[in-house]
C-alpha positions in Angstrom: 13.3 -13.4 -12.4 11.4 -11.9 -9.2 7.4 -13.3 -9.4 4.6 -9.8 -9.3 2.6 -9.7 -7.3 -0.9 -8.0 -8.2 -2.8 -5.2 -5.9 -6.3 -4.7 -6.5 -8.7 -2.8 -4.3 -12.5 -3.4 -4.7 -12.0 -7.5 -5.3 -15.3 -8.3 -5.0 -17.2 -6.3 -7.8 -17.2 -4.1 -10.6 -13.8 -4.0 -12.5 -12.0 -5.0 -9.7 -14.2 -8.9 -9.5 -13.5 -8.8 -13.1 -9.5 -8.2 -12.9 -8.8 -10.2 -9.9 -10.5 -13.3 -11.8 -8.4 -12.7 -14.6 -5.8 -12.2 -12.8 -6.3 -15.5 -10.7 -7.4 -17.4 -14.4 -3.3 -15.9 -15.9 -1.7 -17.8 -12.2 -0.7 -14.7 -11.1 -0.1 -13.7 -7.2 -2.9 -11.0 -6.0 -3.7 -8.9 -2.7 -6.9 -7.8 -3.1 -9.2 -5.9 -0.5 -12.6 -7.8 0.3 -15.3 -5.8 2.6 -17.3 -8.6 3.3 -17.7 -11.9 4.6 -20.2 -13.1 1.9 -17.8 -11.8 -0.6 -15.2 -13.2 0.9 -16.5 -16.5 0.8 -17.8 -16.0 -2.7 -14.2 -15.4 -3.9 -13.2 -18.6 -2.1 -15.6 -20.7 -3.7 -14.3 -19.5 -7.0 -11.0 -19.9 -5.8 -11.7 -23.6 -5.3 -13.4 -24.4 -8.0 -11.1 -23.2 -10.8 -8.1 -24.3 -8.5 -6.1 -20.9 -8.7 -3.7 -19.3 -6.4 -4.2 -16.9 -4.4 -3.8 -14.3 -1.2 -5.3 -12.2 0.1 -5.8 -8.8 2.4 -9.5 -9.0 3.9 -11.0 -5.9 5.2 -13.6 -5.2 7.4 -15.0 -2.2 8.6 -16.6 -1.9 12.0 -20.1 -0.2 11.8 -21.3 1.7 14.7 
C-alpha cells in the first residue's frame, strides 16, 4: 500500500497551522506552503520538539 502524502496551503496559521499539526501529530507525510521565515522556523521548532516527520514546500514572495 502506496504512503499519502498531505497538501496544505496556508501551514503556518489559521486551519491550515491547525491541520498540518494534526497531520504531523497522525505521522503522516505533508507539503505545506510557508510565507515566511519566522514561520518557517516556528514550524521547525515544533517539528523538533514533538519529533514528527515532515517536508516541506517553503515560499517566499519577493516584495518590491
Amino acid at each position: 500500500m502506496s504512503k499519502k502524502v498531505w497538501l496544505v496551503t496556508g501551514g503556518s496559521k489559521g486551519l491550515g497551522l491547525i491541520l498540518t499539526k494534526s497531520l504531523l501529530n497522525n505521522r503522516h507525510q505533508i507539503i505545506t506552503t510557508i510565507p515566511n521565515k519566522v514561520s518557517l522556523i516556528q514550524m521547525l521548532f515544533y517539528i523538533v520538539l514533538n519529533q514528527t516527520n515532515f517536508m516541506f514546500i517553503m515560499n517566499i514572495t519577493l516584495k518590491r
